[in-house]
C-alpha positions in Angstrom: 8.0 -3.5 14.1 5.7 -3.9 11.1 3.0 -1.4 10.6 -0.4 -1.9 9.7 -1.6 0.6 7.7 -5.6 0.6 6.6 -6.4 1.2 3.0 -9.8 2.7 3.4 -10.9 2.7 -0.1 -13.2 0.2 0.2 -15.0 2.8 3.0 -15.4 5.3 0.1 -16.7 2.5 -2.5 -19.6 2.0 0.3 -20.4 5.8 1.0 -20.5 6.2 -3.1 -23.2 3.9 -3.4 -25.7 6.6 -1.8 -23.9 9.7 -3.0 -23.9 11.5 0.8 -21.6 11.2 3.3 -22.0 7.6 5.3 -19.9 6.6 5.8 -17.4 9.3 7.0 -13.8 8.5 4.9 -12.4 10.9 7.2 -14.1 9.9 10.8 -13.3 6.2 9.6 -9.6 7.5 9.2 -9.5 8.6 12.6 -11.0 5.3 14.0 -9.0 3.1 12.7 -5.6 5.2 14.3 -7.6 5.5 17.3 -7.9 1.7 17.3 -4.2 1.0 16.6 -3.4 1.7 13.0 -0.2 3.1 12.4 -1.0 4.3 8.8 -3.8 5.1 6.8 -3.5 4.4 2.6 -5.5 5.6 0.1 -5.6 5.1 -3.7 -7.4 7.9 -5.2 -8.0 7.2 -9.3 -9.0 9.3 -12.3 -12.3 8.2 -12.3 -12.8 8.6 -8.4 -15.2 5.6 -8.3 -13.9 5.4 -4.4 -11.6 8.3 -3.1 -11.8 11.8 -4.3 -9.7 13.9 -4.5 -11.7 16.2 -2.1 -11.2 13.3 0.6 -7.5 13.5 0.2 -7.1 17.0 0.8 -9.6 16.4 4.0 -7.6 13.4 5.0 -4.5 15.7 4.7 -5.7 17.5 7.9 -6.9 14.5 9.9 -4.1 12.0 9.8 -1.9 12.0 12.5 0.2 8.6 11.4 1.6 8.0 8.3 -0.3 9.2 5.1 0.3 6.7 1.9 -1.0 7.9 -1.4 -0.6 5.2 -4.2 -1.3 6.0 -8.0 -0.1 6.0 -11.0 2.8 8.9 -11.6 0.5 10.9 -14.1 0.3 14.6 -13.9 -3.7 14.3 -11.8 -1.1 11.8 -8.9 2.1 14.2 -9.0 -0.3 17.4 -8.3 -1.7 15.6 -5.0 1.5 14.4 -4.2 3.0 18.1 -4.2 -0.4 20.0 -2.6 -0.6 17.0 0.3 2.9 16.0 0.8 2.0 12.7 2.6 4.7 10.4 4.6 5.0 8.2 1.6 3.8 7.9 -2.2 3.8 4.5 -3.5 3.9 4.3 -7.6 1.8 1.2 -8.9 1.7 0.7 -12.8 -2.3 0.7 -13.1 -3.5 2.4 -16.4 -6.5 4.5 -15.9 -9.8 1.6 -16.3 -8.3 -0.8 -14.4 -10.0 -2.5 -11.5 -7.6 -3.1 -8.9 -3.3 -3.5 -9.1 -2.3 -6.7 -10.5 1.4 -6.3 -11.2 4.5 -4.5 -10.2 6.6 -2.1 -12.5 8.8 -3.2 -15.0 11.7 -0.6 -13.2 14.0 -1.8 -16.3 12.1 -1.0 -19.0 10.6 2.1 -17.3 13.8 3.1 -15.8 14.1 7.0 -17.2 10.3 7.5 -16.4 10.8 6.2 -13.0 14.0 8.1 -12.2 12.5 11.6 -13.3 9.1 10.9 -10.8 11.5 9.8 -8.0 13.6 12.6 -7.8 10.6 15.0 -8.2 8.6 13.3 -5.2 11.8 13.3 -2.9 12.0 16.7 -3.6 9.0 17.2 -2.0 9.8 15.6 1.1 7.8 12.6 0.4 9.2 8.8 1.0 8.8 7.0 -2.6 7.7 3.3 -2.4 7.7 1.6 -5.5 5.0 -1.7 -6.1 6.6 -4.5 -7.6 6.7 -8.4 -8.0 9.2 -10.2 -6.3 12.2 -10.2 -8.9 15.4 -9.8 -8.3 15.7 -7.6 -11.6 13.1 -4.9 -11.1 14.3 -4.6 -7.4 17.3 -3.4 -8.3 15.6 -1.6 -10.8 13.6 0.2 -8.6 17.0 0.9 -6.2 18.7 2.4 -9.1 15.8 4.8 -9.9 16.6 6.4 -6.8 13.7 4.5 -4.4 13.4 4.6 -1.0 11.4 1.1 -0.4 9.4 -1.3 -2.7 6.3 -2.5 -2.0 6.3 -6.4 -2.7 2.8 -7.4 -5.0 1.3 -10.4 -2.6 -1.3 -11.8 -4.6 0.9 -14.8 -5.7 1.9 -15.9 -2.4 -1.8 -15.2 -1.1 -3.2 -17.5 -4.1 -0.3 -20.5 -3.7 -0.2 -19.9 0.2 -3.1 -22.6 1.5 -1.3 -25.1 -1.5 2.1 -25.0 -0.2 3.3 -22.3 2.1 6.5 -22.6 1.4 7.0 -22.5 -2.2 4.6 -19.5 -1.9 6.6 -17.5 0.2 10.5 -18.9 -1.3 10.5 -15.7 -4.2 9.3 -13.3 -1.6 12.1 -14.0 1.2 15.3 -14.0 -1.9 13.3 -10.8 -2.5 13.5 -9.3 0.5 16.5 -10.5 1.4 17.8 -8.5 -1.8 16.2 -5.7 -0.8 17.8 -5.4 2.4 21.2 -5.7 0.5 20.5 -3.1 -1.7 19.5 -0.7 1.5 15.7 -0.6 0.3 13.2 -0.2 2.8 10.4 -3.2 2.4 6.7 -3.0 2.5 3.4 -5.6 1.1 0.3 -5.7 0.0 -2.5 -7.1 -2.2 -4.7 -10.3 -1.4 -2.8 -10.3 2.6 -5.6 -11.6 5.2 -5.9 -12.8 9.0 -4.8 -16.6 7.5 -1.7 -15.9 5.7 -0.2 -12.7 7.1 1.3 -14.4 10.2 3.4 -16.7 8.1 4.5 -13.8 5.8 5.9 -11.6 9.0 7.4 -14.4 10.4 9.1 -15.7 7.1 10.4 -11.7 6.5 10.5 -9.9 10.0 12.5 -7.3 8.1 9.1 -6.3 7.0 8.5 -2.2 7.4 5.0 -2.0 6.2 1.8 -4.0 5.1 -1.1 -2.1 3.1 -4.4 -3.9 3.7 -7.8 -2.6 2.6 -10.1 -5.2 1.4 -9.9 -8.4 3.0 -9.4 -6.2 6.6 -12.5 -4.0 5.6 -14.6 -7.7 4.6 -13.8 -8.5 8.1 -14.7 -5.9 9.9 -18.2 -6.5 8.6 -18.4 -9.6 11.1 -15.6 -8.7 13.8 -16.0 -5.0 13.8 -14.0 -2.7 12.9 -11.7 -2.2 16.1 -11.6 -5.7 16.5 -10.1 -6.5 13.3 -7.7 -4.0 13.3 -6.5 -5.4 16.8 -6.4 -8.9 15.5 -4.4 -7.7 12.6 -1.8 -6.2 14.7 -1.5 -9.3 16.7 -0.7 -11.2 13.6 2.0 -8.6 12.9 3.2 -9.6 16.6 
């Protein structure tokens, strides 16, 4: 089974905007695993223009699925990561102004770094996901810095997939087929939607996990919010 998990960033972006509390980033948590989420992801940056940290420490208490954190590995990220000790942390290469993540790690030439963060998250107790692009290099990069899964950067196949389906998805199944060698647990996300997602679970059913926030939240505008997350899961089917 593939799990949907709900990045609900784009729920905190909104509330922001009018600096009180609507809407709820916790209460929205709880819907969305009350409508069939199996996960609930959360990205909470330096500058906390979305989630704060205040809203991980509440989600801490709330989520009864699995609990994703992704950051970057700086000192703000490792102290969440040992005060919340979610189900997974996922390490994505963003420097600190950047808008959204739009590449993987370079595992090779950040080996040492990555190996140190590792061990120290696993010694929490905490599953260690590592973002990458589909390349057979930093995928064994990332399995010999001690990870437990990768997390495959989508946005290529999203932007090639209504061009040519298959030669969007061909890097993606060598990856995960490597991955599955290498005895790394496999997760996606970035750009995945209601029109290609289908095609990408079918094309790798040894797919764990898929982290969707924006295009799911832009739906649930029109559909609603349990809706989409039920038409989500059916894709996933």
């Amino acid at each position: 089974m593939t799990r949907l998990s709900v990045n609900i960033n784009k729920i905190a972006t909104l509330r922001n905007a009018r600096g009180a509390n609507n809407p709820d980033v916790s209460k929205i948590a709880m819907d969305c695993e009350r409508f069939g989420a199996q996960g609930i992801t959360v990205h909470p940056r330096p500058d906390e223009r979305h989630i704060r940290y205040s809203d991980v420490i509440q989600l801490k208490d709330v989520v009864t699925t699995e609990f994703n954190i992704e950051g970057y590995p700086d000192e703000r990220y490792m102290k969440i990561i040992r005060e919340v000790r979610p189900a997974q942390a996922t390490l994505v290469p963003d420097p600190p102004g950047v808008l959204t993540s739009n590449a993987g790690w370079d595992t090779v030439r950040h080996q040492e770094f990555l190996k140190k963060i590792i061990n120290e998250i696993k010694s929490a107790g905490v599953r260690v996901s590592v973002f990458v692009d589909p390349d057979v290099k930093m995928i064994e990069g990332a399995s010999t810095a001690g990870s437990d899964r990768i997390e495959l950067y989508t946005e290529p196949y999203a932007s090639q997939y209504h061009k040519n389906q298959e030669q969007a998805i061909a890097a993606y199944k060598e990856a995960a087929s490597i991955a599955h060698a290498l005895g790394l647990g496999l997760n996606a996300g970035h750009d995945l939607d209601l029109h290609n997602l289908r095609f990408l679970k079918h094309s790798i059913p040894l797919l764990d996990e898929v982290s969707i926030g924006h295009a799911l939240i832009c739906d649930a505008l029109y559909l609603g919010l349990e809706n989409t997350i039920q038409l989500y899961l059916r894709e996933l089917q």
